[in-house]
SEPA-833908 format. One record per atom (N, C-alpha, C): x negated, y negated, z negated; atom name. Coordinates in steps of 0.2 Angstrom, whole numbers. Each point is the difference from the previous one (the first is absolute). Layout:
N
[[X, Y, Z], CA]
...
This chain:
252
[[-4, 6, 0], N]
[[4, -6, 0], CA]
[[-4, -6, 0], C]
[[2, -5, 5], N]
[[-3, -5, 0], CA]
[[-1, -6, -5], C]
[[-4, -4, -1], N]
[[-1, -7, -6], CA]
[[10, -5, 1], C]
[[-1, 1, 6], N]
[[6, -7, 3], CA]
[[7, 5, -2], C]
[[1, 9, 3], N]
[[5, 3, -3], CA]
[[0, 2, -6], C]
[[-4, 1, -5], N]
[[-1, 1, -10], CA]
[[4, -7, 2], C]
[[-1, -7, 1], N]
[[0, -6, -3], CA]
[[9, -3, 4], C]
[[3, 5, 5], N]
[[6, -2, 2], CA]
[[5, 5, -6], C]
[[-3, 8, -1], N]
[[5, 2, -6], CA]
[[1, -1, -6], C]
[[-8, -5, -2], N]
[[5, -2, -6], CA]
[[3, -5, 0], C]
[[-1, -6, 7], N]
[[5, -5, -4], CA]
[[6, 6, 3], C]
[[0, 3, 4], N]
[[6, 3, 1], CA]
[[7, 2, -7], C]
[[-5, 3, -2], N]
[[2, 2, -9], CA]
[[0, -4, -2], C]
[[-3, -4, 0], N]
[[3, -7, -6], CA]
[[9, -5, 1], C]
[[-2, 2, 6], N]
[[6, -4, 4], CA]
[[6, 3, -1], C]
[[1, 6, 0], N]
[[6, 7, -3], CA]
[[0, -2, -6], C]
[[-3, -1, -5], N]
[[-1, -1, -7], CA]
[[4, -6, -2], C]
[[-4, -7, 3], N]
[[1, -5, 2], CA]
[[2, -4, 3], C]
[[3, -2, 4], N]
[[2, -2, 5], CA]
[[-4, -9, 2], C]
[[1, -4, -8], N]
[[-2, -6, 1], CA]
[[-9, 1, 1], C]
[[-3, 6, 1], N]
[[-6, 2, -1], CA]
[[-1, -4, 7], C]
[[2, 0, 6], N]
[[-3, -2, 4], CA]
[[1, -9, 0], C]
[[5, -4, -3], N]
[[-4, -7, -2], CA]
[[-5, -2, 0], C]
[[-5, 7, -5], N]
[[-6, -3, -5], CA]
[[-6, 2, 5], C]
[[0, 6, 4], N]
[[-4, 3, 2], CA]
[[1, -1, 8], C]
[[-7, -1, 3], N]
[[0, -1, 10], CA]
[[-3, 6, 1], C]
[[4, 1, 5], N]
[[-1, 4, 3], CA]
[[-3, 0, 6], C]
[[-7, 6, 0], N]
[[-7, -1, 4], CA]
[[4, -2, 7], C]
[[-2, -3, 5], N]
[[0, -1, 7], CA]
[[-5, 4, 5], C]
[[2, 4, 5], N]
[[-4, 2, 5], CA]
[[-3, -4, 4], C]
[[-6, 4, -2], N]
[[-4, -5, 6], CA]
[[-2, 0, 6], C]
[[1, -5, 5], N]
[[5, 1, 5], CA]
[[-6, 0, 6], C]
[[-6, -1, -4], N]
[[-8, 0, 5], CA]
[[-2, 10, -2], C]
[[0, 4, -5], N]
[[0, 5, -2], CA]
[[2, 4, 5], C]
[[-3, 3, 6], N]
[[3, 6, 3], CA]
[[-2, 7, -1], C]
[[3, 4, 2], N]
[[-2, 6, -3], CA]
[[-4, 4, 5], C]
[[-2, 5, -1], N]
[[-7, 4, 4], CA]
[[2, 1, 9], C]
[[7, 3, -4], N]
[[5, 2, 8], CA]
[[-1, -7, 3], C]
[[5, -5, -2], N]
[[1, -8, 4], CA]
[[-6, -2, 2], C]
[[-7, 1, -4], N]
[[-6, -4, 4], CA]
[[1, 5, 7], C]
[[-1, 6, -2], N]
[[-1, 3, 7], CA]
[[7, -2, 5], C]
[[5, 0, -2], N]
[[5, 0, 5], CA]
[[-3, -7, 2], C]
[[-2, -3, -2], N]
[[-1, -7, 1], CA]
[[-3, -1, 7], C]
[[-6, 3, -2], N]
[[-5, 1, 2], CA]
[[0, 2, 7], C]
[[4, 5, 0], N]
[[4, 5, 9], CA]
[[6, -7, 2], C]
[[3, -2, -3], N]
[[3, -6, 3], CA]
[[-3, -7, 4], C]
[[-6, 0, -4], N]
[[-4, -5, 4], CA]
[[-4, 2, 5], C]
[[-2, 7, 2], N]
[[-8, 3, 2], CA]
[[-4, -3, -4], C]
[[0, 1, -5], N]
[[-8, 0, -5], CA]
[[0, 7, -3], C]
[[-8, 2, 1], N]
[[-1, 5, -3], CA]
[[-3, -3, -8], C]
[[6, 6, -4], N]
[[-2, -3, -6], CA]
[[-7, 6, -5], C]
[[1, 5, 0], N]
[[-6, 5, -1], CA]
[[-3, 3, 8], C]
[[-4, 2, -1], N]
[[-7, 3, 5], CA]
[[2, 10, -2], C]
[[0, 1, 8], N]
[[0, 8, -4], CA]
[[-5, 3, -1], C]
[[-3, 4, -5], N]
[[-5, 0, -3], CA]
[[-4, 7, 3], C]
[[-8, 1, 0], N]
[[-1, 7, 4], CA]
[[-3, 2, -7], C]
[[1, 6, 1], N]
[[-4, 5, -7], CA]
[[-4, 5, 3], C]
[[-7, -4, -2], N]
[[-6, 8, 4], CA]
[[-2, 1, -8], C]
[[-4, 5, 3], N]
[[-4, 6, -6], CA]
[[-7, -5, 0], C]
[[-4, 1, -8], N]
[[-7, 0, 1], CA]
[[-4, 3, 2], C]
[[-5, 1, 3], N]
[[-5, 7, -2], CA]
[[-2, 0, -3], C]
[[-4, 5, -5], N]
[[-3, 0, -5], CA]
[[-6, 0, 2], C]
[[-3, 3, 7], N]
[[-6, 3, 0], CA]
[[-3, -10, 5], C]
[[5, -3, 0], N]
[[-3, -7, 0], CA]
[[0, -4, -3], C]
[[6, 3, -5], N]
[[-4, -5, -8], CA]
[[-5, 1, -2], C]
[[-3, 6, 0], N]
[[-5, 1, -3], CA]
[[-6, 0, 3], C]
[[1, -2, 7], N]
[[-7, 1, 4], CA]
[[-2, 3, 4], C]
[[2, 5, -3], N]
[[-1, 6, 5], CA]
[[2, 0, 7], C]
[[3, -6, 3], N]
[[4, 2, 8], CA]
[[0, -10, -1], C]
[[-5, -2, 5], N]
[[-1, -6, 1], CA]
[[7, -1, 4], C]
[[5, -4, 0], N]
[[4, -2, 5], CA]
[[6, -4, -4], C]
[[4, -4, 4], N]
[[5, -5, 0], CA]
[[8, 3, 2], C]
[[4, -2, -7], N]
[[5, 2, 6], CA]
[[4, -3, 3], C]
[[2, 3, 5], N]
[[4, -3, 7], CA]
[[7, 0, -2], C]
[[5, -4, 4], N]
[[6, 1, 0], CA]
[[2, 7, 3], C]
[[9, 0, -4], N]
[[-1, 7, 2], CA]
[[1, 0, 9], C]
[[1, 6, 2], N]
[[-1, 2, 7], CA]
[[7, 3, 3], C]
[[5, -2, 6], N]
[[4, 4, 1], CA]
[[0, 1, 7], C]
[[-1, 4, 3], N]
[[-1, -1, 7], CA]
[[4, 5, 3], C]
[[4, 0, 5], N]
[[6, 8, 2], CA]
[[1, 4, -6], C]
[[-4, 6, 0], N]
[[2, 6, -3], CA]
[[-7, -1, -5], C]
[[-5, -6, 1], N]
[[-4, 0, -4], CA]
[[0, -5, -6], C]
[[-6, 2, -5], N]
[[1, -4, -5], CA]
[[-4, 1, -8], C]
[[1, -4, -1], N]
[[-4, 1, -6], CA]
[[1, -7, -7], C]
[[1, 2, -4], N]
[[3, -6, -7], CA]
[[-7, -4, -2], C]
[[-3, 3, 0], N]
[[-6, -2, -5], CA]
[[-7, 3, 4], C]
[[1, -5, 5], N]
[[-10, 2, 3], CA]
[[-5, 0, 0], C]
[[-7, -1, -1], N]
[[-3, -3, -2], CA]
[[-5, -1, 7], C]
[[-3, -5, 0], N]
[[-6, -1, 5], CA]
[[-5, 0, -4], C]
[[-4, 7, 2], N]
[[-6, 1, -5], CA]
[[-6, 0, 6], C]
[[-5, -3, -6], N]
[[-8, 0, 5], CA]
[[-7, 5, -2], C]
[[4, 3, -6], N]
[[-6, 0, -5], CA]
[[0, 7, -5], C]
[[-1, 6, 2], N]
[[3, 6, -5], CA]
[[-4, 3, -4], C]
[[1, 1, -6], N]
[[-6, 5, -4], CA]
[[-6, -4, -1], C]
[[0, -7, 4], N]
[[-9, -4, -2], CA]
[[-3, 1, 11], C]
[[5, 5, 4], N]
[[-3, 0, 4], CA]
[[4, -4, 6], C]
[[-1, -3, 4], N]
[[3, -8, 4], CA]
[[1, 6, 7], C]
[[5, -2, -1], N]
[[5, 2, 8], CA]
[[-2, -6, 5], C]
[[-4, 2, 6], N]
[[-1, -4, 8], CA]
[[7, -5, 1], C]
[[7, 3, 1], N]
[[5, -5, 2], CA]
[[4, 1, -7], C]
[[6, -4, -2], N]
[[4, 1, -5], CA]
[[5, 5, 3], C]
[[3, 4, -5], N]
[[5, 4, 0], CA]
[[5, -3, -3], C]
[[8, 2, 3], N]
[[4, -1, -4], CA]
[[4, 6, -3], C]
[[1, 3, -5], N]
[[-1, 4, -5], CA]
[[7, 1, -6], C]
[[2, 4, -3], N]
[[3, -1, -3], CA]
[[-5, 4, -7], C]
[[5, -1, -7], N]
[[-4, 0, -6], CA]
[[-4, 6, -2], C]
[[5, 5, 3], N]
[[-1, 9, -1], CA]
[[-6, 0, 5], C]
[[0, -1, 6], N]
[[-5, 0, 3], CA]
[[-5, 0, 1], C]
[[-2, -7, -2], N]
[[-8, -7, -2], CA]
[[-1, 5, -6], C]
[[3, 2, -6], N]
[[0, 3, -5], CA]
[[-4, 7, 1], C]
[[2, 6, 4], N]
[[-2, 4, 3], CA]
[[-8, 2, 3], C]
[[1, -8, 3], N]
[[-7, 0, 5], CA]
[[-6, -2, -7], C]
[[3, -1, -3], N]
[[-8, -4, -4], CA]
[[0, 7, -2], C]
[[4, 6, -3], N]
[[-2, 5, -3], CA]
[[-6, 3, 4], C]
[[5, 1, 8], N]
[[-5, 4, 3], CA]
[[-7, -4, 1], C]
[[-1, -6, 2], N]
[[-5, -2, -1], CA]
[[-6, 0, -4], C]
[[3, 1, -5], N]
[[-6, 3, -6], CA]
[[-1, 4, 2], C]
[[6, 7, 5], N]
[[-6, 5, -1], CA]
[[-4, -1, 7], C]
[[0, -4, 3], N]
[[-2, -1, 8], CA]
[[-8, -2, -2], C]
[[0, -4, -4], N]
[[-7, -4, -5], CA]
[[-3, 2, -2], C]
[[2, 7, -3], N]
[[-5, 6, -3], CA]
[[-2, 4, 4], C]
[[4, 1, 6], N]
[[-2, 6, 5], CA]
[[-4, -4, 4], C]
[[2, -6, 2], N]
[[-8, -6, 3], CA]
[[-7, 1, -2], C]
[[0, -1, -9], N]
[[-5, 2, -2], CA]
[[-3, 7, -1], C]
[[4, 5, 1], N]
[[-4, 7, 0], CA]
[[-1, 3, 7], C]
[[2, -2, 4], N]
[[0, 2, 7], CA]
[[-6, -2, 4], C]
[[4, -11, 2], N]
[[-4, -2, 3], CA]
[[-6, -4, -5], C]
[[-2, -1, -7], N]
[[-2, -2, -4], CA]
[[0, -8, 2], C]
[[4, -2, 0], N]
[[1, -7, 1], CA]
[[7, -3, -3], C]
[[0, -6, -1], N]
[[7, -4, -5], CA]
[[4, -1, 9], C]
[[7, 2, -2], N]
[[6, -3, 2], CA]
[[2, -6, 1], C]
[[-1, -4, 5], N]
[[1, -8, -1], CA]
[[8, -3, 2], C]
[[2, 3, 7], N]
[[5, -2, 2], CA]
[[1, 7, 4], C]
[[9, -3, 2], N]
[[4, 5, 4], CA]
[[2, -3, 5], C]
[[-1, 4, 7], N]
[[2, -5, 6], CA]
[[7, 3, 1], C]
[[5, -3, -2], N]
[[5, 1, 0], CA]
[[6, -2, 8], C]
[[4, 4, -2], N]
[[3, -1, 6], CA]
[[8, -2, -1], C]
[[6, 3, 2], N]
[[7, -1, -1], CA]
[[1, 1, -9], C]
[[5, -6, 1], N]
[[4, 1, -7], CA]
[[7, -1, 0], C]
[[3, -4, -3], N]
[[8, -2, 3], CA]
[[1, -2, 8], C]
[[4, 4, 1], N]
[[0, 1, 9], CA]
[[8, 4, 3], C]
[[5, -5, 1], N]
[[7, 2, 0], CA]
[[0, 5, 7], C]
[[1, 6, 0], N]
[[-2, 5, 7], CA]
[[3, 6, -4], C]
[[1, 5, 4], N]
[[1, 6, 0], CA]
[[-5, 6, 0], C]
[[2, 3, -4], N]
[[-8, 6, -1], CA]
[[-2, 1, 8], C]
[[-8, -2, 0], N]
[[-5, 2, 8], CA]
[[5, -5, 4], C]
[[2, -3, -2], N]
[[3, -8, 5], CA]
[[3, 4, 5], C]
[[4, 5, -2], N]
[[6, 2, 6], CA]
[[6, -3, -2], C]
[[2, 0, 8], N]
[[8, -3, 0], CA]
[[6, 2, -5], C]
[[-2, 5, -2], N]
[[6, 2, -6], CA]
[[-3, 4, -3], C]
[[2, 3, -6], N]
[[0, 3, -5], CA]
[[0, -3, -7], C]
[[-5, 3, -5], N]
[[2, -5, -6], CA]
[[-6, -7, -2], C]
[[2, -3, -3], N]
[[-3, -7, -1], CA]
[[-7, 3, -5], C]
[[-6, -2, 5], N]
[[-7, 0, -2], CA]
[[0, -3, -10], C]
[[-5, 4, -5], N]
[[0, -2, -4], CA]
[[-3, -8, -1], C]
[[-5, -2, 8], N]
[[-1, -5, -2], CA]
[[4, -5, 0], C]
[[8, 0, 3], N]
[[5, -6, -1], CA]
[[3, -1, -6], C]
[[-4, 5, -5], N]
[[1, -1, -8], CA]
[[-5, -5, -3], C]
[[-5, 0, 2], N]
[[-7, -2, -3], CA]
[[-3, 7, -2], C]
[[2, 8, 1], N]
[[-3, 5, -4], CA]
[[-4, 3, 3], C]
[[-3, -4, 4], N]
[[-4, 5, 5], CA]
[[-7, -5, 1], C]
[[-6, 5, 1], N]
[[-7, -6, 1], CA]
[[-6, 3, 6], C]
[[-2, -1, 3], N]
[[-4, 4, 6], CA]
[[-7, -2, -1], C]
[[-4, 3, -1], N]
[[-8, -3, 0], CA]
[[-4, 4, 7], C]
[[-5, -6, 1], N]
[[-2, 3, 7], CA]
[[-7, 4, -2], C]
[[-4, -5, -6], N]
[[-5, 3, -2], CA]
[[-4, -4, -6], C]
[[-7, 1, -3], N]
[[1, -2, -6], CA]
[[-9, -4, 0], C]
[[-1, -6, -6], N]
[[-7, -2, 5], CA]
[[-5, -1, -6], C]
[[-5, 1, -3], N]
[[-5, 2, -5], CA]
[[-3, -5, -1], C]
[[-4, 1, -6], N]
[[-6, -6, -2], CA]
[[-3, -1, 4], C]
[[-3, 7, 4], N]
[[-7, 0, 2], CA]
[[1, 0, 9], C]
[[6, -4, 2], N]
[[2, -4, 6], CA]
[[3, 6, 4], C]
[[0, 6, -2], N]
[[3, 5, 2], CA]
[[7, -1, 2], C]
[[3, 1, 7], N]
[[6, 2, 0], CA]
[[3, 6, 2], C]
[[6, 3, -6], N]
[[1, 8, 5], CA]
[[7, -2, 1], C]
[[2, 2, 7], N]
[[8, 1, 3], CA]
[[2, 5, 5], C]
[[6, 2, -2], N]
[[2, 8, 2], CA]
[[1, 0, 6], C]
[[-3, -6, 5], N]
[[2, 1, 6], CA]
[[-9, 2, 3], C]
[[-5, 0, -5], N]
[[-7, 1, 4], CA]
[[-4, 5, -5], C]
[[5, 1, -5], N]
[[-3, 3, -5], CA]
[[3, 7, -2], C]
[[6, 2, 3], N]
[[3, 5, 0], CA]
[[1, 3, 8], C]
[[-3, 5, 2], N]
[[2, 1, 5], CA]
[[3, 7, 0], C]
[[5, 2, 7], N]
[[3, 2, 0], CA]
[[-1, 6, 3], C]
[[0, 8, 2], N]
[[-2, 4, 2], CA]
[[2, 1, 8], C]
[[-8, 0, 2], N]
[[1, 0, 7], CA]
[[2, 6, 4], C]
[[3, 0, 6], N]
[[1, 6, 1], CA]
[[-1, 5, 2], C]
[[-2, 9, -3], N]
[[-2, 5, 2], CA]
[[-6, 0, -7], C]
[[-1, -7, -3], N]
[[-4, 1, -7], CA]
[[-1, 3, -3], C]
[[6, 3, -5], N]
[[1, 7, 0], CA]
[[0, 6, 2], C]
[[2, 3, 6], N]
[[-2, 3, 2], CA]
[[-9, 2, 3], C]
[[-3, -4, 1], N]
[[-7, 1, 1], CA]
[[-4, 1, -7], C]
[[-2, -3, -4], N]
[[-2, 1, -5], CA]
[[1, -4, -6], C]
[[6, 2, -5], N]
[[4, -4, -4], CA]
[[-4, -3, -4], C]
[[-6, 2, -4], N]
[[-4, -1, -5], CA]
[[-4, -7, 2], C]
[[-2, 1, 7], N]
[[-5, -6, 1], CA]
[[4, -3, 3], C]
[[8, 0, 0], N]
[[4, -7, 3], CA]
[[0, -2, -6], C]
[[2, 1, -6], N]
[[2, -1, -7], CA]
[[-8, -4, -1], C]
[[-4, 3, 0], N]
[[-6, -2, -1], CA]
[[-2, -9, 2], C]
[[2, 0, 8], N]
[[0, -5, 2], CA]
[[4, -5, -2], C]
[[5, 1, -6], N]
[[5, -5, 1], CA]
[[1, 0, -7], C]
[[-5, 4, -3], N]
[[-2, -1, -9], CA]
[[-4, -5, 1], C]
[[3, -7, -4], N]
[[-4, -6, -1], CA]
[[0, -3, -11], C]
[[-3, -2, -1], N]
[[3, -3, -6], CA]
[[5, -5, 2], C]
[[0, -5, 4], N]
[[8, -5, 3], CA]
[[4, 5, -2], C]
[[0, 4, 5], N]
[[7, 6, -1], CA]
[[2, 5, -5], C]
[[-4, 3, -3], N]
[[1, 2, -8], CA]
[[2, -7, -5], C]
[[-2, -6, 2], N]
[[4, -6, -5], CA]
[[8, 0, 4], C]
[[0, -2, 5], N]
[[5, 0, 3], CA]
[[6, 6, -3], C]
[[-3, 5, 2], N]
[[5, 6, 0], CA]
[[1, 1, -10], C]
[[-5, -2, -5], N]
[[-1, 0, -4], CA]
[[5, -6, -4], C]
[[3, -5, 3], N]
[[5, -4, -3], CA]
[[5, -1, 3], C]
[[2, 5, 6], N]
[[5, 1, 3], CA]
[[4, 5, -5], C]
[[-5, 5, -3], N]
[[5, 5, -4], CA]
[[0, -3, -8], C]
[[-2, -5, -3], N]
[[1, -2, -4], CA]
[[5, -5, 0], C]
[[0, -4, 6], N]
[[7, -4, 2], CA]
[[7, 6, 0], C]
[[-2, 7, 2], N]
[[7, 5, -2], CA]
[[2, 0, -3], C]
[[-4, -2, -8], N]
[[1, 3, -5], CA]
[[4, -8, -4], C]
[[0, -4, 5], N]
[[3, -6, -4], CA]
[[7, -2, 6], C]
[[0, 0, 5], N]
[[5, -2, 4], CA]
[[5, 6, 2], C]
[[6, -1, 3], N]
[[4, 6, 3], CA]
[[-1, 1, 8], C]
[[-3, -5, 2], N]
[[-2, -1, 8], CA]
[[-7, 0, -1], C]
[[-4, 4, 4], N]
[[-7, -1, 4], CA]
[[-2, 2, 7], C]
[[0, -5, 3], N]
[[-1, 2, 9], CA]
[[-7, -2, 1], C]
[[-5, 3, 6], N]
[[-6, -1, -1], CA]
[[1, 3, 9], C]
[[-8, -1, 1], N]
[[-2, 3, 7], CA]
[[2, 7, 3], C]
[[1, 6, -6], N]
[[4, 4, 3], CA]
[[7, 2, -3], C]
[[3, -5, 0], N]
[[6, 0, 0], CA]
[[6, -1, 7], C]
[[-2, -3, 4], N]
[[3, -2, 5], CA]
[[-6, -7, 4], C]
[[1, -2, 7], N]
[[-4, -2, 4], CA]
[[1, -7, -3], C]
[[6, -4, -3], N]
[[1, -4, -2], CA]
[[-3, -5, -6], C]
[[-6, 8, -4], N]
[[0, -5, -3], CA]
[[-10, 4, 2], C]
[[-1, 1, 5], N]
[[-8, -1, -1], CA]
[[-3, -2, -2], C]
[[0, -7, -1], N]
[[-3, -3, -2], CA]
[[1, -5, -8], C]
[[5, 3, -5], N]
[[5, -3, -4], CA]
[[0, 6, -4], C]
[[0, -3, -7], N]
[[2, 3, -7], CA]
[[8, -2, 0], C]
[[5, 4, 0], N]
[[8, -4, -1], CA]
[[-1, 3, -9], C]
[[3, -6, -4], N]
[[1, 6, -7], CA]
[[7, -5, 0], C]
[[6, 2, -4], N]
[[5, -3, -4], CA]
[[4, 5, -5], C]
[[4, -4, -2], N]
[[4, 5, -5], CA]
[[8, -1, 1], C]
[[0, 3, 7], N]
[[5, 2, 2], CA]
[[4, 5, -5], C]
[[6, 2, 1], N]
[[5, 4, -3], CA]
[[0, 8, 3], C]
[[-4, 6, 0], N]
[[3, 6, 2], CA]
[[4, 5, -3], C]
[[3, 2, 3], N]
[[3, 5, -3], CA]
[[6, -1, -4], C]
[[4, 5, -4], N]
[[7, -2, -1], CA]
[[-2, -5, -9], C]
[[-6, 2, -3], N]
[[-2, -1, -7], CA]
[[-6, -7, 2], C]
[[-1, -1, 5], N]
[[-7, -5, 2], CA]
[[-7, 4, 0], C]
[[1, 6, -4], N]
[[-9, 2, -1], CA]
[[-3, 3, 4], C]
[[3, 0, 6], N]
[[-4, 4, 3], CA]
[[-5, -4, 7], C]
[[-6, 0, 0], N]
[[-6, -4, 2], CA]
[[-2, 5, 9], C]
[[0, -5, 1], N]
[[-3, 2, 7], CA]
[[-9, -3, 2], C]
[[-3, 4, 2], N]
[[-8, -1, 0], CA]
[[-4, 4, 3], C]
[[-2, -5, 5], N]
[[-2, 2, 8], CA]
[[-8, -4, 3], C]
């Protein structure tokens, strides 16, 4: 109950009581500048003025509060069937600097610093040298899985999806999976399997092949040189939805 309706009940009562009670006592005035929540807004749609602003509600990351995932965020994203609430444009993951920015969502950028750690350590035991930067390639990108005319929407029109071309070292070294991984020529096999294998054993290629399977073990998508002609020369990782429960990981 309102201060103004408490204060009309009791003179109400008093006047039942007493009748002469309203002589002695005034009775409050509305006031006639005071409108109510609803009348400003009605007001408001009466004149064309917009009287509130509709409001956007994104997520924070935590993995950018904290540092761990250099990046800003964007407004959100809605594009046809694509989209994303809360994006971030990141430059910077785990301490290692991404070539272009990526646009990224939280779970993602999140993801990639894991795997990066383990990328950092396999750098240092492999190639023994420090992980400086990732020459990165697509991120948010409204398209259809392998940019065909139909089918289902690429996880990159979500921001869940990130493509690396190749990765570039303290000691000026670059390795990329399009010179560093080769693919089996033909009859290879057949002729003498061990010194094709042999020829195409490198340390590039055991680091390569060695944080592709550790990116398995973090994402539910991994596409690489032998998985289709598409991505020769590309890491695809996301974390796409498989399966009727989600957990089921494809890794190629």
């Amino acid at each position: 109950m309102t201060f103004r309706l408490k204060i009309w009940c009791i003179y109400t009562l008093a006047l039942l009581i007493n009748p002469s009670f309203a002589q002695t006592v005034p009775v409050p005035k509305p006031n006639p500048n005071a409108l109510s929540i609803e009348a400003n807004e009605e007001a408001g749609a009466a004149t064309g003025q917009q009287v509130t602003e509709k409001r956007i509600y994104q997520s924070a990351c935590p993995a950018a509060l904290n540092g761990t995932v250099v990046a800003k965020l964007l407004p959100p994203i809605s594009e046809s069937q694509c989209g994303e609430r809360s994006p971030l444009e990141v430059t910077e993951i785990a301490g290692i600097k991404l070539t272009s920015k990526a646009t990224l969502n939280c779970r993602m950028a999140t993801t990639l610093a894991e795997w990066i750690e383990d990328a950092r350590a396999t750098a240092k035991n492999i190639l023994k040298s420090e992980l400086s930067s990732i020459v990165s390639s697509t991120s948010y990108q409204c398209r259809r899985r392998n940019n065909a005319a139909t089918g289902k929407i690429s996880e990159h029109g979500f921001a869940n999806a990130f493509d690396i071309i190749g990765f570039r070292f303290d000691n000026g070294n670059t390795v990329t999976l399009i010179d560093d991984w080769p693919l089996p020529e033909t009859g290879d096999n057949e002729e003498n399997p061990e010194a094709s294998q042999e020829r195409r054993s490198t340390p590039e290629l055991e680091f390569l092949k060695t944080v592709r399977d550790q990116a398995c073990e973090r994402f539910t998508t991994v596409l690489g040189p032998e998985s289709n002609p598409l991505h020769a020369d590309h890491f695809h990782f996301d974390l796409g939805c498989h399966g009727k429960t989600c957990t089921y990981r494809i890794c190629e």
